[in-house]
N, C-alpha and C positions, 0 to 999 in steps of 0.2 A: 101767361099772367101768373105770378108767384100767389101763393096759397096761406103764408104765412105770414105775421107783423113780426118784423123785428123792432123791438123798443127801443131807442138810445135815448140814455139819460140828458136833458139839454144843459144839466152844466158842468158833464164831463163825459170824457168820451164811452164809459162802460155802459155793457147794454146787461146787465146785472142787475133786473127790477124786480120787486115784488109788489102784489097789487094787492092794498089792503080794503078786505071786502067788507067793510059795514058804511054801506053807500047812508048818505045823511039824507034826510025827508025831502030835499027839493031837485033831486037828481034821480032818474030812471035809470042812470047807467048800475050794474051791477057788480062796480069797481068804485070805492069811493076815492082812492088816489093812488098812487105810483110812486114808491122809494126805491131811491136809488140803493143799491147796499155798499156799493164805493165810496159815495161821497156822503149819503144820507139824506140826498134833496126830495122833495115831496111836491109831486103837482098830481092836480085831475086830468085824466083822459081826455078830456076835452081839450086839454091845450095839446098834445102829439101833432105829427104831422102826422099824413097818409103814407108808412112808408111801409113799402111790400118789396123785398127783397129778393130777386130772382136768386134760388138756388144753384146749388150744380148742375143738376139735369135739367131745370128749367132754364138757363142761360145756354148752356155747351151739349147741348140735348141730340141739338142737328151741326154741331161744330165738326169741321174736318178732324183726324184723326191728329196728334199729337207733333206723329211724325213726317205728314203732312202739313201741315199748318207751319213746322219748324224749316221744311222746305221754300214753302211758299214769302215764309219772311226773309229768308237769306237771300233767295231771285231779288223779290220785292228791296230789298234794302241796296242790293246792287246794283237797282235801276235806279233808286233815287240816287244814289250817287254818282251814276255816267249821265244822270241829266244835270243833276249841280256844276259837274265839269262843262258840262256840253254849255249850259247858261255865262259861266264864267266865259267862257271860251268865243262868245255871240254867236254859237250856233245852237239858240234855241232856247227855251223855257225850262227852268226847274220845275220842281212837282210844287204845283200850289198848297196853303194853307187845308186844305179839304182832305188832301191826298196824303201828305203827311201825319195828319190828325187819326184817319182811318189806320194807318201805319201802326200806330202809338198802341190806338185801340187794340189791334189786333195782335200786337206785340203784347201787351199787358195782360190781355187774355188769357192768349198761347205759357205766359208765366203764371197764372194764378192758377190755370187747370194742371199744370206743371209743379206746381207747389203743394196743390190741392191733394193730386195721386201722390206724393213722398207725404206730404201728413200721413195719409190714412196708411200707406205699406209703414210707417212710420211705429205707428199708433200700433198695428199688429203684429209686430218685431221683423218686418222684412226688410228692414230701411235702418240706416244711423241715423239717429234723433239730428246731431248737430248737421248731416245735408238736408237734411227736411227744414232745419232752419235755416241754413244758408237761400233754401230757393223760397220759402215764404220771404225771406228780408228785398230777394228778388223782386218777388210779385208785388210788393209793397212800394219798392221804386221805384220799376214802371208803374204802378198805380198814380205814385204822386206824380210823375213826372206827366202822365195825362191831363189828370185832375187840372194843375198850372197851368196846362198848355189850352183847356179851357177855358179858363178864366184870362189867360192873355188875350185869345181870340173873341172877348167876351159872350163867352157861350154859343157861340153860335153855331154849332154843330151840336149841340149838347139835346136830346130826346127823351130823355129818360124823365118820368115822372118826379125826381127832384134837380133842383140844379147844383153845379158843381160847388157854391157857395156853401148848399146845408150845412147844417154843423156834424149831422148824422155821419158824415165822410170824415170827420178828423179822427183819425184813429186810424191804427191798421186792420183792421176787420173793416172797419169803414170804408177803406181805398179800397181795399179787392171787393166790397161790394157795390162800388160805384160801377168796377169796371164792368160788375154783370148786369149791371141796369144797363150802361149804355150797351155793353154789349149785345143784347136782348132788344134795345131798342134799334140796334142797326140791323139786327137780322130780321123783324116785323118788317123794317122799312124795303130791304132784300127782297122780301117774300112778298110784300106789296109791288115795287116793281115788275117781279119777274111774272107775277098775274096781268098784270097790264097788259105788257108783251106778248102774254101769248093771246091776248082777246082779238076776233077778227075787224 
């Protein structure tokens, strides 16, 4: 469970707020409202959603290693596609909506913790600025391309404490952190099965 709110402004996508503190007499909160510094919109804390935004470590904490995970999708991606032939072919089912969607998921991931470590070797001159944004523009595509693939499905694989609809996701900081809700939400549900399993 993430530790921290991230704020996004609701009528644009920057999360750039300042909470201005002389709360008025008929409010206990001890924030009297929230400005935007992008656009300059002003609302009260009471109108926010609940959004707790799983970090790095609390998303990709117990994720496979990089270099794994990059294996695991290249097999994975070659099977979905000796079952699409195999389907076309009538010897057999392609990978359902379910299977595909987890694909995405885990593709999107595998690019944002990917993008995530060229930021930071980025950030402390170990890295060229402009591949560090080639693979964020990365992790941004597969992010959207999830995101969509949600909303066609009408959410129906979607767990994560907001749906793919919020507004909080339009942005790019918002895509990659969609992917770590859901991602966060698929490994809870992991880790819920594999206890199942093993009970006598």
């Amino acid at each position: 469970m993430a530790t921290h709110l991230t704020i996004h402004c609701p009528q644009c996508p920057s999360d750039e707020v300042d909470g201005r503190l002389t709360p008025p007499d008929d409010t206990s909160s001890p924030v009297a409202a929230l400005v935007c510094r992008l656009c300059g919109h002003r609302w009260h804390p009471g109108e926010l959603p609940d959004l707790l935004a799983p970090d790095y470590d609390q998303a990709y904490g117990a994720a496979p290693t990089l270099t794994e995970e990059e294996l695991t999708l290249a097999l994975w991606a070659e099977g979905i596609n000796l079952r699409a032939q195999a389907a076309r072919d009538g010897r057999g089912r392609g990978v359902d909506h379910g299977g595909y969607r987890l694909f995405y998921l885990r593709q999107a991931a595998y690019l944002d913790r990917a993008a995530h470590a060229m930021e930071v070797a980025a950030h402390g001159g170990m890295a060229d600025p402009k591949h560090a944004d080639d693979a964020a523009d990365a992790a941004v595509m597969a992010a959207d391309m999830l995101l969509h693939l949600d909303l066609e499905l009408d959410q129906v694989h979607v767990e994560g404490l907001l749906g793919a609809d919020a507004p909080q996701w339009q942005s790019p900081e918002g895509l990659r952190g969609y992917v770590r809700q859901e991602y966060t939400a698929w490994q809870e549900w992991e880790n819920t099965v594999r206890r199942e399993r093993r009970r006598p």
